[in-house]
N, CA, C and O atoms as a GROMACS GRO file, in nm:
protein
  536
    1UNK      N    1  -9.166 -12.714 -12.965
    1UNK     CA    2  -9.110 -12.727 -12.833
    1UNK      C    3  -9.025 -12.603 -12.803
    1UNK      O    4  -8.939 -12.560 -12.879
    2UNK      N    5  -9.057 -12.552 -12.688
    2UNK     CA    6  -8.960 -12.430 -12.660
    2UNK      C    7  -8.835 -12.468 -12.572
    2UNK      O    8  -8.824 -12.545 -12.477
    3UNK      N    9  -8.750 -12.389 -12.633
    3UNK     CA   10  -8.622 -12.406 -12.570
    3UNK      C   11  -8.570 -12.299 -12.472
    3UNK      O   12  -8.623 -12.189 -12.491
    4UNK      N   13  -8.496 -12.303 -12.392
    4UNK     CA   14  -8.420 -12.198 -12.349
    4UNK      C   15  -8.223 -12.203 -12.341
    4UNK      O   16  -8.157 -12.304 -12.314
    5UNK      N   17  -8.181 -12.103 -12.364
    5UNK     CA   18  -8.029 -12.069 -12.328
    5UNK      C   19  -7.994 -12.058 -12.253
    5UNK      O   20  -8.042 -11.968 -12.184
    6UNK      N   21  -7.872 -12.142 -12.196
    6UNK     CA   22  -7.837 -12.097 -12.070
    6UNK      C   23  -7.688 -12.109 -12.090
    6UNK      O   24  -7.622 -12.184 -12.162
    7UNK      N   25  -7.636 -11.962 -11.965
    7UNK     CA   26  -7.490 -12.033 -11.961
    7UNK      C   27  -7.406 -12.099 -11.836
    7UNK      O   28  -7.398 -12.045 -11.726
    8UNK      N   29  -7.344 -12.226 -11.870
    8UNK     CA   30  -7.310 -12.286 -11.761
    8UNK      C   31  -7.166 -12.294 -11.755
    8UNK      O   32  -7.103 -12.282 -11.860
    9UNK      N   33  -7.093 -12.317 -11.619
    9UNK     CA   34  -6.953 -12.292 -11.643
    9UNK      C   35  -6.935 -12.457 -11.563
    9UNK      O   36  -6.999 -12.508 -11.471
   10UNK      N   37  -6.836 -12.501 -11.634
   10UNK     CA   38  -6.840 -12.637 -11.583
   10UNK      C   39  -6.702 -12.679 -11.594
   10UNK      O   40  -6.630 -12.655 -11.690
   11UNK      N   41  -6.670 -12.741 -11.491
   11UNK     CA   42  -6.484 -12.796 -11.489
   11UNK      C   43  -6.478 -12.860 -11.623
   11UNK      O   44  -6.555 -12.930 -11.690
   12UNK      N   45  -6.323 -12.795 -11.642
   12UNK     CA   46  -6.265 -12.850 -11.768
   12UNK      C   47  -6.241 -12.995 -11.798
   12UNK      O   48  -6.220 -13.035 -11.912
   13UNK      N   49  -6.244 -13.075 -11.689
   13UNK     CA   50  -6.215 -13.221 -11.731
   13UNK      C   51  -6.388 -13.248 -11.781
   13UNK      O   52  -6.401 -13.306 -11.889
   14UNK      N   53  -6.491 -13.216 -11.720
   14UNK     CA   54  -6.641 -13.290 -11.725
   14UNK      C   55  -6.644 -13.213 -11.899
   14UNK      O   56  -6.685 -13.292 -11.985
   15UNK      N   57  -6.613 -13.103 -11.940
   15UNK     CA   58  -6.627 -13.036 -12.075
   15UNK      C   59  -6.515 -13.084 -12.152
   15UNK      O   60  -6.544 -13.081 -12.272
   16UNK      N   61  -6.394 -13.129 -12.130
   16UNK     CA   62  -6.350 -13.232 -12.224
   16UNK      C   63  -6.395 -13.375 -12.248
   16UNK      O   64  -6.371 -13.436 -12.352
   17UNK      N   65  -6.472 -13.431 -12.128
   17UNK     CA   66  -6.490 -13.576 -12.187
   17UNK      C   67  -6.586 -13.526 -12.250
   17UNK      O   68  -6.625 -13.584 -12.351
   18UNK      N   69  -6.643 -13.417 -12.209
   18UNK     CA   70  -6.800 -13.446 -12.345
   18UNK      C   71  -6.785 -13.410 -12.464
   18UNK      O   72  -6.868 -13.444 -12.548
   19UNK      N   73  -6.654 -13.316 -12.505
   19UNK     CA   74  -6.615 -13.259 -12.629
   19UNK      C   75  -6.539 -13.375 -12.684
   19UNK      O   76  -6.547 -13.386 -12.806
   20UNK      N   77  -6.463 -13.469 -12.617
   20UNK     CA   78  -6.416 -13.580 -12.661
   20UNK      C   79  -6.509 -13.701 -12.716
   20UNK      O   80  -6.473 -13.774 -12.808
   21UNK      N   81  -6.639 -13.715 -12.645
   21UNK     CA   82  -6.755 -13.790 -12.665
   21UNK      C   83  -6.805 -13.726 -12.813
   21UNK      O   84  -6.824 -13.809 -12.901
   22UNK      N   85  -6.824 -13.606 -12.842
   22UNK     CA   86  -6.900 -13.542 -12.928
   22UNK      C   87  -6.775 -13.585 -13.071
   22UNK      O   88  -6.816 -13.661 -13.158
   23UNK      N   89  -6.662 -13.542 -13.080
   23UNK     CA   90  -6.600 -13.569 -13.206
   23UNK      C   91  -6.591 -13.738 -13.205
   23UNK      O   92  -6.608 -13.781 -13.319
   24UNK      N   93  -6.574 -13.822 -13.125
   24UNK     CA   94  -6.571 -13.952 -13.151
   24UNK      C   95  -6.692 -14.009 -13.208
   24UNK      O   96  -6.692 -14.101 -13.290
   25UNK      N   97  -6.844 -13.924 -13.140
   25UNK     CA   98  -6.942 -13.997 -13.227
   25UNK      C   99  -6.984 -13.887 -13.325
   25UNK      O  100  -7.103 -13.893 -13.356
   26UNK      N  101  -6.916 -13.790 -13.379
   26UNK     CA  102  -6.917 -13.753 -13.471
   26UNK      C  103  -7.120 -13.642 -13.509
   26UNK      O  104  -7.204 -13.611 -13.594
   27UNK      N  105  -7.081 -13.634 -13.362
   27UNK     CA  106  -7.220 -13.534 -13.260
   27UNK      C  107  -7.206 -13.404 -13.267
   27UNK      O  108  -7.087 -13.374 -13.281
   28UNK      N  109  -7.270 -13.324 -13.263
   28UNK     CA  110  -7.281 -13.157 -13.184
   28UNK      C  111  -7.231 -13.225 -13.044
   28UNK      O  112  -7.252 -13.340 -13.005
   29UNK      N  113  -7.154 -13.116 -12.977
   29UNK     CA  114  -7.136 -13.130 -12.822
   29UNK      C  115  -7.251 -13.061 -12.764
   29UNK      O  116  -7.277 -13.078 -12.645
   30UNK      N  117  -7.333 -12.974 -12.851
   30UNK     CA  118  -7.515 -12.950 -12.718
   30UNK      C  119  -7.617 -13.045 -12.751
   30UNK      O  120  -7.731 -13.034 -12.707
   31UNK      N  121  -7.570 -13.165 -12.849
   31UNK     CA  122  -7.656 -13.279 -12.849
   31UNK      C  123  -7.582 -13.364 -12.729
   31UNK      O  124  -7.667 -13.428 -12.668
   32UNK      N  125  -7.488 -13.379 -12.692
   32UNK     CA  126  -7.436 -13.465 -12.599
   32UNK      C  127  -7.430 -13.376 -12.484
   32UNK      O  128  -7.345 -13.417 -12.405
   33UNK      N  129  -7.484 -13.280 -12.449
   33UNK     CA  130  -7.452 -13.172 -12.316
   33UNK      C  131  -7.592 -13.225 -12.306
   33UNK      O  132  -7.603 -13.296 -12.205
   34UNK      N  133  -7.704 -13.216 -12.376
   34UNK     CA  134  -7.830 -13.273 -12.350
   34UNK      C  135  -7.841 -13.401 -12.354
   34UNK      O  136  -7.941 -13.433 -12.290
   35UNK      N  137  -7.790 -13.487 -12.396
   35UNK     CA  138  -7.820 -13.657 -12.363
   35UNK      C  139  -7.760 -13.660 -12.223
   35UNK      O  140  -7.810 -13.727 -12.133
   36UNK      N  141  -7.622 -13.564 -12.203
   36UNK     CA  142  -7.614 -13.606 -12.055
   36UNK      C  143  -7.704 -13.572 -11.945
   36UNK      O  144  -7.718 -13.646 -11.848
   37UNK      N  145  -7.776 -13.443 -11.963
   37UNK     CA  146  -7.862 -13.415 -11.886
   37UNK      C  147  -7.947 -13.538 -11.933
   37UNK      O  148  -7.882 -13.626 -11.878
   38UNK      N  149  -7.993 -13.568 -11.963
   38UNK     CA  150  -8.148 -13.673 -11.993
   38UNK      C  151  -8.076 -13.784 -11.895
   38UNK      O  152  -8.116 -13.800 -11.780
   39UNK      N  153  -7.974 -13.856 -11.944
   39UNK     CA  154  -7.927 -13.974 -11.913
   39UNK      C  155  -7.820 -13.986 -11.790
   39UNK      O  156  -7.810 -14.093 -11.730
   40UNK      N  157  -7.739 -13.872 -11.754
   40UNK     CA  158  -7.644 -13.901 -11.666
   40UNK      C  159  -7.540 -13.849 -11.756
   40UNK      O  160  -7.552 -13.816 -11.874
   41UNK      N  161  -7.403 -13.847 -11.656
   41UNK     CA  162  -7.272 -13.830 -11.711
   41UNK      C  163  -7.215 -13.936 -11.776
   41UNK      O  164  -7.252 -14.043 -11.729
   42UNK      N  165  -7.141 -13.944 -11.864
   42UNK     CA  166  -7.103 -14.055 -11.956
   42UNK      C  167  -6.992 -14.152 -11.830
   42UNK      O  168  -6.908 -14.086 -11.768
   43UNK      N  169  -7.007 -14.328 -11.801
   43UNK     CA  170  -6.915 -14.375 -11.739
   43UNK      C  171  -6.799 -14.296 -11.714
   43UNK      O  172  -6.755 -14.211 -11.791
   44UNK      N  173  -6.735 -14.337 -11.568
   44UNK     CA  174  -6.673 -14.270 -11.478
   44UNK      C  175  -6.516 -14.400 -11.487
   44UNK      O  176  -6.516 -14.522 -11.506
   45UNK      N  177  -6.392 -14.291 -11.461
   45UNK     CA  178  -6.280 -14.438 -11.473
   45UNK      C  179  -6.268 -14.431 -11.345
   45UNK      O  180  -6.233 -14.540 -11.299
   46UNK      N  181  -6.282 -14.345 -11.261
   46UNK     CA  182  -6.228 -14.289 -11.158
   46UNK      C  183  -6.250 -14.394 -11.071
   46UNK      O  184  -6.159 -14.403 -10.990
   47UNK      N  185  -6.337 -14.476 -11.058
   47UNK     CA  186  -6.307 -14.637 -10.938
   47UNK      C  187  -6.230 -14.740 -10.975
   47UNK      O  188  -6.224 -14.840 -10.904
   48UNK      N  189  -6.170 -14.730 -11.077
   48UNK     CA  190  -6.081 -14.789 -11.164
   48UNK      C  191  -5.919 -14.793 -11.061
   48UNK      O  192  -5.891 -14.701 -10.984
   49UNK      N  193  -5.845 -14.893 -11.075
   49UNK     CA  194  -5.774 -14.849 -11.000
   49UNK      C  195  -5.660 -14.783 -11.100
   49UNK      O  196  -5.653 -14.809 -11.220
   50UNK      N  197  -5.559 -14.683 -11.020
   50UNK     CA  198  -5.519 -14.599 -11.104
   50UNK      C  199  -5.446 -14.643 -11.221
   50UNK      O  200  -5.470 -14.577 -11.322
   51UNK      N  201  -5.355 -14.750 -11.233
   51UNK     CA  202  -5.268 -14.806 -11.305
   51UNK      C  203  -5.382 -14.817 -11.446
   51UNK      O  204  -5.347 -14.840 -11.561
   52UNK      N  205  -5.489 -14.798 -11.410
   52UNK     CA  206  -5.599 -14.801 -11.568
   52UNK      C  207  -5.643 -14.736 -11.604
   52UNK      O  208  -5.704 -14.745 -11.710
   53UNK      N  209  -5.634 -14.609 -11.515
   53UNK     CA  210  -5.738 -14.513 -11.578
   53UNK      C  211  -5.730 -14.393 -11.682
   53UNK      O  212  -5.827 -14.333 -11.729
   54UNK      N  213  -5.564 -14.364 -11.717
   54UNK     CA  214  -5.532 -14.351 -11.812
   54UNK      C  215  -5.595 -14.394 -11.937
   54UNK      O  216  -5.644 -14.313 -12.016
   55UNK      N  217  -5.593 -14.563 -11.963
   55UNK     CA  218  -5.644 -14.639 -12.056
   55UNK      C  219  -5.756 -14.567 -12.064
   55UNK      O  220  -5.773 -14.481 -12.150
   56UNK      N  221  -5.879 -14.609 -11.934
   56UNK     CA  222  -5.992 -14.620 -11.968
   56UNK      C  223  -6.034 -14.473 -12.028
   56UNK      O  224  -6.085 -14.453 -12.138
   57UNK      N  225  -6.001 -14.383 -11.937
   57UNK     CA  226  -5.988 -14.270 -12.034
   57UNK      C  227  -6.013 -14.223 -12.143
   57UNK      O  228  -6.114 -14.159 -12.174
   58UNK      N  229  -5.885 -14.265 -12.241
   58UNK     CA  230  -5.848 -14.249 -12.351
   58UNK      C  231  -5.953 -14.316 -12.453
   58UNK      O  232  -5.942 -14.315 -12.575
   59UNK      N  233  -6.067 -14.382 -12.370
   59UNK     CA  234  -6.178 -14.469 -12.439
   59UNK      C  235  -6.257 -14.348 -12.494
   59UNK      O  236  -6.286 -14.352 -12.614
   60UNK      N  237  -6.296 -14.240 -12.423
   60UNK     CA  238  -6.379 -14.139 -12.451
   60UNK      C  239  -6.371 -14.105 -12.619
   60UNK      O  240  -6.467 -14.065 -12.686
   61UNK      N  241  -6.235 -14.130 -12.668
   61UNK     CA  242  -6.197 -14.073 -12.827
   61UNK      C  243  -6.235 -14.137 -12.899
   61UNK      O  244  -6.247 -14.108 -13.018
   62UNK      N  245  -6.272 -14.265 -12.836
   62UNK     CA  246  -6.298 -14.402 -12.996
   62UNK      C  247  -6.415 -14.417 -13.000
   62UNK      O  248  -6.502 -14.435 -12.914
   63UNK      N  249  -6.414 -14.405 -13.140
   63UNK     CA  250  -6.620 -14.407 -13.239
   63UNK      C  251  -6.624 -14.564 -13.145
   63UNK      O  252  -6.563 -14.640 -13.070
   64UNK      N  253  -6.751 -14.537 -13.221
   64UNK     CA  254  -6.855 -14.673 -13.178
   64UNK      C  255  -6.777 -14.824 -13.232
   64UNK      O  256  -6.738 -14.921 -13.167
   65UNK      N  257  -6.773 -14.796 -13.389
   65UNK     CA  258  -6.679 -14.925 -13.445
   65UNK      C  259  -6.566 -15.016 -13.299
   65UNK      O  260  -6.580 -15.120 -13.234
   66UNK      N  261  -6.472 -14.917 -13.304
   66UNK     CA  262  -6.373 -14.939 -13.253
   66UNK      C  263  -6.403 -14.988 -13.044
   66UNK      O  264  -6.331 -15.068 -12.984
   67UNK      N  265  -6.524 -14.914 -12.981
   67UNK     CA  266  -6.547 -14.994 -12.859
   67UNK      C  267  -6.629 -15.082 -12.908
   67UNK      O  268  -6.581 -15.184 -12.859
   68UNK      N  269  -6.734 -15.122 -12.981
   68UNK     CA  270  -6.747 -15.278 -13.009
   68UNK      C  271  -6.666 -15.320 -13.023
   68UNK      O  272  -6.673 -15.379 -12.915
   69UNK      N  273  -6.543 -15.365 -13.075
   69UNK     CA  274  -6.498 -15.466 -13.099
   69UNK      C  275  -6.411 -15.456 -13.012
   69UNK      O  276  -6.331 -15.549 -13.013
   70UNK      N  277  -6.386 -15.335 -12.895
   70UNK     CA  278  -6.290 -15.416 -12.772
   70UNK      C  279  -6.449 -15.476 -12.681
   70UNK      O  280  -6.424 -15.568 -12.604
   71UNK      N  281  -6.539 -15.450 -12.683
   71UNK     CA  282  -6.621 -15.519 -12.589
   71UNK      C  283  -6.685 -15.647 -12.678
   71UNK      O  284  -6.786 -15.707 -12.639
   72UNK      N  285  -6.650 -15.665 -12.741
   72UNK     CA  286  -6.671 -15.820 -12.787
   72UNK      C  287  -6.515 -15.901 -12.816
   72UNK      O  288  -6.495 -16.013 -12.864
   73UNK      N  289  -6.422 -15.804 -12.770
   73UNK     CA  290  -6.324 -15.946 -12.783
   73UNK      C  291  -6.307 -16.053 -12.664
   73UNK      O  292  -6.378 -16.058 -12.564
   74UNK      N  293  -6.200 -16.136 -12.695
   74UNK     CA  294  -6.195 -16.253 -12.604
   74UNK      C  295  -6.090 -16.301 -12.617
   74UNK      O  296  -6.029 -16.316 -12.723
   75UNK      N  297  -6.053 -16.334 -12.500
   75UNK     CA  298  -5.916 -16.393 -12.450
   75UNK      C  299  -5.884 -16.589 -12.569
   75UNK      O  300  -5.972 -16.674 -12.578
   76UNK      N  301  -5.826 -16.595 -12.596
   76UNK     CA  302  -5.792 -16.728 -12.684
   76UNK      C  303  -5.752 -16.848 -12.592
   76UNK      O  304  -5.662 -16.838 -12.509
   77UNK      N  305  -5.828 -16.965 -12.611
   77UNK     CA  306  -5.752 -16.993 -12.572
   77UNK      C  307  -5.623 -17.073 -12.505
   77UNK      O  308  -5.615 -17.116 -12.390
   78UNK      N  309  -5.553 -17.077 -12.577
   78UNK     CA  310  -5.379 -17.050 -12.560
   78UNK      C  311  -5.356 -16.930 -12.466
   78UNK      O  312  -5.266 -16.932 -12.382
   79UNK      N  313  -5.472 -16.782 -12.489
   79UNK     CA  314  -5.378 -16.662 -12.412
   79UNK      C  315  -5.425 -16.732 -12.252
   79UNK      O  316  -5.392 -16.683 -12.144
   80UNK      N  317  -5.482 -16.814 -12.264
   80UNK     CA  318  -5.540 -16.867 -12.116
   80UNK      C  319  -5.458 -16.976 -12.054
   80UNK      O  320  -5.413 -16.972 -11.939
   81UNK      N  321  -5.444 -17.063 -12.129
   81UNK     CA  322  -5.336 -17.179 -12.102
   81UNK      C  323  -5.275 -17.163 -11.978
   81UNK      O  324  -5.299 -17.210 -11.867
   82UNK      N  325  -5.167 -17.067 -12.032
   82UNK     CA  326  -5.078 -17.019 -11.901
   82UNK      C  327  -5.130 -16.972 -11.753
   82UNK      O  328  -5.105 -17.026 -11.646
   83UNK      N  329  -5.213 -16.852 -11.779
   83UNK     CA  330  -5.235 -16.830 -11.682
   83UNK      C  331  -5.303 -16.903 -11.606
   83UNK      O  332  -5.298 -16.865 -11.489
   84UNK      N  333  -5.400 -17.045 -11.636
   84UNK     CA  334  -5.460 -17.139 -11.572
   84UNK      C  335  -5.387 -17.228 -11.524
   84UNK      O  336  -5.416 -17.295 -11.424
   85UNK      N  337  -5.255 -17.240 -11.610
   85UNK     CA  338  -5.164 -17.276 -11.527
   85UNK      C  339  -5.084 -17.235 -11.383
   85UNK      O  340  -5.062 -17.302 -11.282
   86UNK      N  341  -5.058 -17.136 -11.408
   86UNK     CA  342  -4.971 -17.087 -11.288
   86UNK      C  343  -5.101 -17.017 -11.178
   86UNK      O  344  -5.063 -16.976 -11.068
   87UNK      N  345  -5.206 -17.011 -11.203
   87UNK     CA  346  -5.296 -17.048 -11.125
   87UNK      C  347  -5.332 -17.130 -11.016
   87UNK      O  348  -5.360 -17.111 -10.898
   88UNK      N  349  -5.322 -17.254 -11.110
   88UNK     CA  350  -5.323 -17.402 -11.074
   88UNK      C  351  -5.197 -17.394 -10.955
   88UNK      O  352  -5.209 -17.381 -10.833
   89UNK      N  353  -5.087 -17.407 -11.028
   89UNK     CA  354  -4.944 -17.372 -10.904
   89UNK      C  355  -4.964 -17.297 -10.818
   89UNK      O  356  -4.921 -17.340 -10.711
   90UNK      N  357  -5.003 -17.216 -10.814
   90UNK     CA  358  -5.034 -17.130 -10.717
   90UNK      C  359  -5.132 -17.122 -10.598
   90UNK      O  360  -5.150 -17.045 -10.503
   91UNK      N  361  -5.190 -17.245 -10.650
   91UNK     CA  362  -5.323 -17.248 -10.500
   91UNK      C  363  -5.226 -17.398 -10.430
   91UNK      O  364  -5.207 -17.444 -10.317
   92UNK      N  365  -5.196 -17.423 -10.526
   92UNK     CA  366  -5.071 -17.544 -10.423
   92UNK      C  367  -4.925 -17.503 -10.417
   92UNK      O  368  -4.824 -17.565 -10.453
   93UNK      N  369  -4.946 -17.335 -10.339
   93UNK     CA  370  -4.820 -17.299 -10.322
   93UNK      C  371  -4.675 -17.336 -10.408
   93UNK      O  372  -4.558 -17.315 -10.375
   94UNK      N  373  -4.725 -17.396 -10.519
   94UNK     CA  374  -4.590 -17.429 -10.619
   94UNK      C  375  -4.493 -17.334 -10.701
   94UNK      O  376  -4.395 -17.368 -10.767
   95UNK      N  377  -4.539 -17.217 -10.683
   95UNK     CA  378  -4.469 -17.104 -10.779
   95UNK      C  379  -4.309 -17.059 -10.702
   95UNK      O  380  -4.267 -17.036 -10.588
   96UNK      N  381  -4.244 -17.065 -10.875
   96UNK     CA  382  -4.151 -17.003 -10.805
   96UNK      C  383  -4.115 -16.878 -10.826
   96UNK      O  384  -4.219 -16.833 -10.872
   97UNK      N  385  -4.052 -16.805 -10.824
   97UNK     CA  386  -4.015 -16.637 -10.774
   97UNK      C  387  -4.033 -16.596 -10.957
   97UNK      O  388  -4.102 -16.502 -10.994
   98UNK      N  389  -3.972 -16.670 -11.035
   98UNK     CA  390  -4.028 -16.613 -11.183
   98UNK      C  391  -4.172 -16.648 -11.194
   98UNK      O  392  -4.252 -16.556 -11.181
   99UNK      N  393  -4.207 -16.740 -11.210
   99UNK     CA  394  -4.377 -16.749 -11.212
   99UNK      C  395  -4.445 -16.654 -11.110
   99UNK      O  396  -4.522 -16.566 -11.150
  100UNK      N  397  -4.416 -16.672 -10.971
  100UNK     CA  398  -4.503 -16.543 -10.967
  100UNK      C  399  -4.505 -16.431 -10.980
  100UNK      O  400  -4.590 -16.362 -10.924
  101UNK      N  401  -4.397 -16.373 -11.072
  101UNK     CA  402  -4.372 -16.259 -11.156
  101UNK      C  403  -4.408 -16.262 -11.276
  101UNK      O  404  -4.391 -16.167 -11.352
  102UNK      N  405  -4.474 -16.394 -11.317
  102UNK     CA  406  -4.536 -16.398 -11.457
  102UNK      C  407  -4.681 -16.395 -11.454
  102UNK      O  408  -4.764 -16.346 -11.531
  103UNK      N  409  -4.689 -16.466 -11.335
  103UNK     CA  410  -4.857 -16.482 -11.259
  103UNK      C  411  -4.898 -16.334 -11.261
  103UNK      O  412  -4.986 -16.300 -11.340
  104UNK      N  413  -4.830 -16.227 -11.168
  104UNK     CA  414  -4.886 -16.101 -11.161
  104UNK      C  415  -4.882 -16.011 -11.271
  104UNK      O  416  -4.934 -15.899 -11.269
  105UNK      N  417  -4.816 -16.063 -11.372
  105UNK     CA  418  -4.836 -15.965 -11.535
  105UNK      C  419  -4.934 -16.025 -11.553
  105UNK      O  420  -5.028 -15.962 -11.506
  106UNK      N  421  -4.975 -16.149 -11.615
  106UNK     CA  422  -5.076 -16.215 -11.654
  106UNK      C  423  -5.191 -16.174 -11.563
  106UNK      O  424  -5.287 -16.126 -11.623
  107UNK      N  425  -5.200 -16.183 -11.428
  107UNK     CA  426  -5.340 -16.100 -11.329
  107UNK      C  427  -5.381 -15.966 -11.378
  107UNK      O  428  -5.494 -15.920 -11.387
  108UNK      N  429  -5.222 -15.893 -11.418
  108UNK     CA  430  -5.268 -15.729 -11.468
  108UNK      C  431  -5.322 -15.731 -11.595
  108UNK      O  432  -5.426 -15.669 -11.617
  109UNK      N  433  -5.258 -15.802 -11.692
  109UNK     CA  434  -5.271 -15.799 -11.844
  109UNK      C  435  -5.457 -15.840 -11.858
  109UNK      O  436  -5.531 -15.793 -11.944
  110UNK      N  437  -5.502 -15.953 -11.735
  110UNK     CA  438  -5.630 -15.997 -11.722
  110UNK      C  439  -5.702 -15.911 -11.699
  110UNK      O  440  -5.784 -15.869 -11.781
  111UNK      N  441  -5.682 -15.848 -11.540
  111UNK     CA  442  -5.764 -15.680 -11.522
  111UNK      C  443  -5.775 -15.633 -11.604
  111UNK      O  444  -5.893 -15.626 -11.636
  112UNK      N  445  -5.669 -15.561 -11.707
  112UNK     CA  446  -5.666 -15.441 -11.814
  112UNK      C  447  -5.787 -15.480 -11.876
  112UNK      O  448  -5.894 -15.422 -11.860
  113UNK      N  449  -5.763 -15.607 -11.965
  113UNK     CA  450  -5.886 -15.684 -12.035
  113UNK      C  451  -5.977 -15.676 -12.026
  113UNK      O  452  -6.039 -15.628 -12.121
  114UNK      N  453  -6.056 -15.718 -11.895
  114UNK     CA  454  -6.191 -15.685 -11.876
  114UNK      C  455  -6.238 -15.553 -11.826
  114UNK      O  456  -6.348 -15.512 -11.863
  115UNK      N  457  -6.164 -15.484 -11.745
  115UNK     CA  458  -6.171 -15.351 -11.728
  115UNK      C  459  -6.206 -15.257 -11.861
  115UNK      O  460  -6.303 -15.183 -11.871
  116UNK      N  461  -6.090 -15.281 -11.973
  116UNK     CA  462  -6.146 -15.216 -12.099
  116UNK      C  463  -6.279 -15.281 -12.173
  116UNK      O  464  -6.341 -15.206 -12.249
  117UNK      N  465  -6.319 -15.396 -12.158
  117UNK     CA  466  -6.422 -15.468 -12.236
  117UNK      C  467  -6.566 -15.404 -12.121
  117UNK      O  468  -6.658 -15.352 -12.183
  118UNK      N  469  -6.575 -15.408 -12.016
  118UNK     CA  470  -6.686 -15.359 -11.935
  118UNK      C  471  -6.652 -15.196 -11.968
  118UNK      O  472  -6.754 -15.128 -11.978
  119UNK      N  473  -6.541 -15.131 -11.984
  119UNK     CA  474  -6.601 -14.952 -11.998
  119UNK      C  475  -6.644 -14.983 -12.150
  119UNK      O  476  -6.758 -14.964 -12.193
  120UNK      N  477  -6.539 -15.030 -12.223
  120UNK     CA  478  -6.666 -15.010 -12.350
  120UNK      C  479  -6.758 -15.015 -12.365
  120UNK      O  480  -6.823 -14.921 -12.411
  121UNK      N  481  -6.823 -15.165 -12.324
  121UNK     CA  482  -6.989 -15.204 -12.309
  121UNK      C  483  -7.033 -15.082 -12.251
  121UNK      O  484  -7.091 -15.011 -12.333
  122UNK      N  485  -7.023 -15.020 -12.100
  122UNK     CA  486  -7.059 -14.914 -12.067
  122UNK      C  487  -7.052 -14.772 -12.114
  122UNK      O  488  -7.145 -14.701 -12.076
  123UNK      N  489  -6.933 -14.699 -12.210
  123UNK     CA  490  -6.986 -14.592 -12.319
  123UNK      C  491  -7.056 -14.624 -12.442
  123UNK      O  492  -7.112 -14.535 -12.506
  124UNK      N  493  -7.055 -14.760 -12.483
  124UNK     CA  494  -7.135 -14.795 -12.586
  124UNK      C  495  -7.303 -14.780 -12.557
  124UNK      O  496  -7.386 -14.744 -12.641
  125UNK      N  497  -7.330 -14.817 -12.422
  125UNK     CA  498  -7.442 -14.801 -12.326
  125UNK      C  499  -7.475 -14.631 -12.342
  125UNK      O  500  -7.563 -14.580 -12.412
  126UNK      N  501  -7.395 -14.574 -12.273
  126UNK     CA  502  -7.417 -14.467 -12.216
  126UNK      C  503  -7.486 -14.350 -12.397
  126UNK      O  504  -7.580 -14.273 -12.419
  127UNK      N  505  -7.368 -14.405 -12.479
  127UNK     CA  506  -7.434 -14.389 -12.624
  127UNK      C  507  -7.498 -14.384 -12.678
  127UNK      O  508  -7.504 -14.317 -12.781
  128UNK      N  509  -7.597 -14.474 -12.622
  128UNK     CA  510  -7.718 -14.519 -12.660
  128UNK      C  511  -7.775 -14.666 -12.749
  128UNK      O  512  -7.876 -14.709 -12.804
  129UNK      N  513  -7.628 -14.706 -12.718
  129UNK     CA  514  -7.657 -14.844 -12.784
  129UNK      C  515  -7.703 -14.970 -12.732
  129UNK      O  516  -7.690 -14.963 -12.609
  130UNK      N  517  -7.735 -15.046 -12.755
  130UNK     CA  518  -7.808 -15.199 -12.688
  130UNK      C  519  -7.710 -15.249 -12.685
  130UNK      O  520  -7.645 -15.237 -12.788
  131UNK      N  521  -7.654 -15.320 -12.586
  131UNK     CA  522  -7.565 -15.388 -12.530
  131UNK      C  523  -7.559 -15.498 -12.521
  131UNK      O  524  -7.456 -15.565 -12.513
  132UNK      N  525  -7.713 -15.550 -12.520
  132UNK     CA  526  -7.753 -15.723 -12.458
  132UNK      C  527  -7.737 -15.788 -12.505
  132UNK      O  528  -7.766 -15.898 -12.457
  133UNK      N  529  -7.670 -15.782 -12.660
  133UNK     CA  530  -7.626 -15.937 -12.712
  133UNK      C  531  -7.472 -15.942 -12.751
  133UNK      O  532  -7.428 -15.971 -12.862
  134UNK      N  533  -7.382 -15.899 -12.607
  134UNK     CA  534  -7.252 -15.864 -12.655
  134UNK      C  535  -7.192 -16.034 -12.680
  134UNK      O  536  -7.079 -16.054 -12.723
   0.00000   0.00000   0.00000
């Protein structure tokens, strides 16, 4: 198969996530400069709303081990209890000024959760891994 060289100049954030992609899976970064061409750019945080995208971010660094097992964890649950509670209060206007200051940590702490469990599934994806029996 013939190859060719080329040189490309590319913003420093799109050449750090892929240099960040490349030491986490423990890759050449022109094996991952070419899977992105084949496949696309590796998941994006950027529709994320901002208060996460820091997090999601910082996903780019962690091997494979480590996003399986945030995209297969799960809420307990006890960590649910509560918030199904003040839920519950809350659609019958029952909350009071601390609960719904506990309600909206518990809404964020929930976002964060699945927000990080769907980008993992999705760089675990983008990786090249099978996803379908998370």
């Amino acid at each position: 198969m013939l190859s060719e060289t080329i040189t490309l100049q590319i913003p420093e954030a799109i050449y750090l996530r892929l240099s960040h992609t490349a030491r986490a899976t423990q890759r050449s970064l022109n094996d991952i400069v070419l899977h992105a061409l084949r496949v696309g750019s590796p998941p994006d945080w950027n529709d994320a709303p901002p208060e996460f995208q820091a997090d999601l971010a910082s996903m780019d660094n962690l091997d494979d081990e480590t996003l399986w097992k945030i995209a297969r964890s799960k809420k307990t649950s006890d960590e649910m209890k509560r918030y199904d509670e003040l839920l519950e209060k809350n659609k019958n206007s029952a909350l009071n000024a601390k609960e719904r200051l506990e309600l909206e940590k518990l809404r964020t702490e929930a976002d964060r959760f699945t927000l990080r469990k769907a980008h993992a599934a999705s760089v675990l994806r983008w990786r090249g891994h099978d996803i379908v029996n998370l």
